[in-house]
C-alpha positions as CSV (number, residue, x, y, z in Angstrom):
1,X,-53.8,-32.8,-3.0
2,X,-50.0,-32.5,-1.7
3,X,-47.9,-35.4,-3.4
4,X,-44.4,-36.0,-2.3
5,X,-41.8,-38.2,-3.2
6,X,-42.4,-41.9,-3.3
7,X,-40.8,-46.0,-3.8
8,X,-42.9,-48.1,-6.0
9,X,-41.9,-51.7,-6.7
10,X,-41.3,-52.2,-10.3
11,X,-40.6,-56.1,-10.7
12,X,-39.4,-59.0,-7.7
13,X,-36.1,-57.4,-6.6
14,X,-36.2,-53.5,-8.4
15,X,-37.5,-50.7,-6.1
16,X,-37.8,-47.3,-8.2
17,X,-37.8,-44.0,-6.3
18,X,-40.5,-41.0,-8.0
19,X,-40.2,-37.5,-7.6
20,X,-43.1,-35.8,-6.4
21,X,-44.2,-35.0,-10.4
22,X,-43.0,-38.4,-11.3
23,X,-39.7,-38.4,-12.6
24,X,-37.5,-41.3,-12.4
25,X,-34.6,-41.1,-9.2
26,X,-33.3,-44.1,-9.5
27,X,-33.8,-48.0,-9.4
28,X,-32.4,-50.0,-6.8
29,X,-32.0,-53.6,-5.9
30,X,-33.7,-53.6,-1.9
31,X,-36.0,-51.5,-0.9
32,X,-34.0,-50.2,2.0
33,X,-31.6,-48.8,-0.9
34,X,-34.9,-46.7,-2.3
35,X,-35.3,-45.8,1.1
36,X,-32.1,-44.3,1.9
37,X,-32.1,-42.5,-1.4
38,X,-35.4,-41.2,-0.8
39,X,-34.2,-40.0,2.7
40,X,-31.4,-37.9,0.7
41,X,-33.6,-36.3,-1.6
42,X,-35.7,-35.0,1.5
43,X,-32.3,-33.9,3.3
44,X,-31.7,-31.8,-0.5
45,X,-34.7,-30.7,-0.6
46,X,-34.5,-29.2,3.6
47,X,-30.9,-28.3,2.7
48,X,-32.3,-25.5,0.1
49,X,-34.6,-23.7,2.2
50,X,-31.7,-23.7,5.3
51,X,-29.3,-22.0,2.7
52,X,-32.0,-19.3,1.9
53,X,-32.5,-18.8,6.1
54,X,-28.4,-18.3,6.3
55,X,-27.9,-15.9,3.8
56,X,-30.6,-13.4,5.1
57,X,-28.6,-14.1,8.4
58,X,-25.0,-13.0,6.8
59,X,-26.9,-9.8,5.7
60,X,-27.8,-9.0,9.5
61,X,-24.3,-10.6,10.5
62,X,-22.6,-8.1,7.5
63,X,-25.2,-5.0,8.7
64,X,-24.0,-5.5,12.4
65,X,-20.5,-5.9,11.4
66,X,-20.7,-2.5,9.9
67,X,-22.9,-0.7,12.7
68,X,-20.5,-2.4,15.5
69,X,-16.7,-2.5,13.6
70,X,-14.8,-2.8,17.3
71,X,-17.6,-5.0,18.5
72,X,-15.0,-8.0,20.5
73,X,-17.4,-10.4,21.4
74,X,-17.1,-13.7,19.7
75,X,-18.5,-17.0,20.7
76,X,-16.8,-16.8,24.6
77,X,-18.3,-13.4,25.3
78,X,-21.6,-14.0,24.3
79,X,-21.1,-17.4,26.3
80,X,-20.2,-15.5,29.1
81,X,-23.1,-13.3,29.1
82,X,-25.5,-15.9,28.5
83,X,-24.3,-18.2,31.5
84,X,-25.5,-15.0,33.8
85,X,-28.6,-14.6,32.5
86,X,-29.9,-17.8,31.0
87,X,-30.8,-21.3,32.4
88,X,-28.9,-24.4,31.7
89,X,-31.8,-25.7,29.1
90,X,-31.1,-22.4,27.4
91,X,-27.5,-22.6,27.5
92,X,-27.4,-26.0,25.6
93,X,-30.5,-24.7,23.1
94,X,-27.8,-22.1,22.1
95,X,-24.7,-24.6,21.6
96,X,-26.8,-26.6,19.7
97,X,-28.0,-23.9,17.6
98,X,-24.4,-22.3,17.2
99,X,-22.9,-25.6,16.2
100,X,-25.6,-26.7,13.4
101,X,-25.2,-23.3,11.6
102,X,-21.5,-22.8,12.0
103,X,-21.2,-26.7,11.0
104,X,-23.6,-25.4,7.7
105,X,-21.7,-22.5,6.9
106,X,-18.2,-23.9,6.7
107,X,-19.9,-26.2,3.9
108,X,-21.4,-24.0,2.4
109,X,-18.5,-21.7,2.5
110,X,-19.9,-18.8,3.8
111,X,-18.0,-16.2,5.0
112,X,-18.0,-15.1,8.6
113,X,-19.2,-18.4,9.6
114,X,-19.1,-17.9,13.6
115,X,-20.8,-14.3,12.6
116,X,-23.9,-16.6,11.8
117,X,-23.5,-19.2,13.8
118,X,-23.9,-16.4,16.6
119,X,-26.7,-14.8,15.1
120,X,-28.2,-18.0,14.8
121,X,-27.4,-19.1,18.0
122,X,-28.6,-16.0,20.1
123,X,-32.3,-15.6,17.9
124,X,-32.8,-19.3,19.6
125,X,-32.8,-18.3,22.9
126,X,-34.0,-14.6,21.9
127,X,-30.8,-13.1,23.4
128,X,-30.8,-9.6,24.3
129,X,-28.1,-8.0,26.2
């Protein structure tokens, strides 16, 4: 049986979120309240397993870096190259993808955060040169 994370009502006007073993998250006065703060313990929860997906991507970013040291393509040269050989679906499935994990990186302070953004960005599309 999977259990996740639930909102029980508790009395008139309390909502209580549970964890998925039952631990108390919090009371709250609406249920739209629970809500919400059930919808941030999900986004927590996603925000875990996306950390663990970047760092094995700075190790290939960090292992290329070191294969390719005078390697000048950054975000425009790849953009370039992609705008010859890809369609315009793929071309936005790539920006998109660029922007969420460079967006992720700077807050989670990573370093080389357009290095994985890129890497990101071109396993999207499966970008080979």
């Amino acid at each position: 049986m999977i259990k996740n994370s639930y909102i029980r009502q508790i009395s008139k006007n309390k909502w209580r979120v549970f964890s998925e073993k039952g631990r108390n998250l919090g009371t709250f006065t609406s249920k739209l309240k629970a809500k919400n703060r059930l919808k941030e313990i999900e986004m927590f929860k996603h925000m875990n397993k996306k950390s663990n997906n970047l760092n094995k991507l700075l190790k290939i970013c960090e292992a290329i870096d070191k294969k390719e040291k005078n390697t000048n393509l950054g975000y425009s040269g790849i953009m370039r190259k992609v705008r010859k050989k890809y369609n315009k679906e793929d071309i936005k499935k790539f920006q998109k993808a660029f922007k969420e994990q460079f967006e992720l990186s700077l807050e989670k302070k990573l370093k080389n955060p357009e290095n994985i953004a890129l890497m990101a960005a071109m396993k999207s599309i499966n970008f080979e040169e």
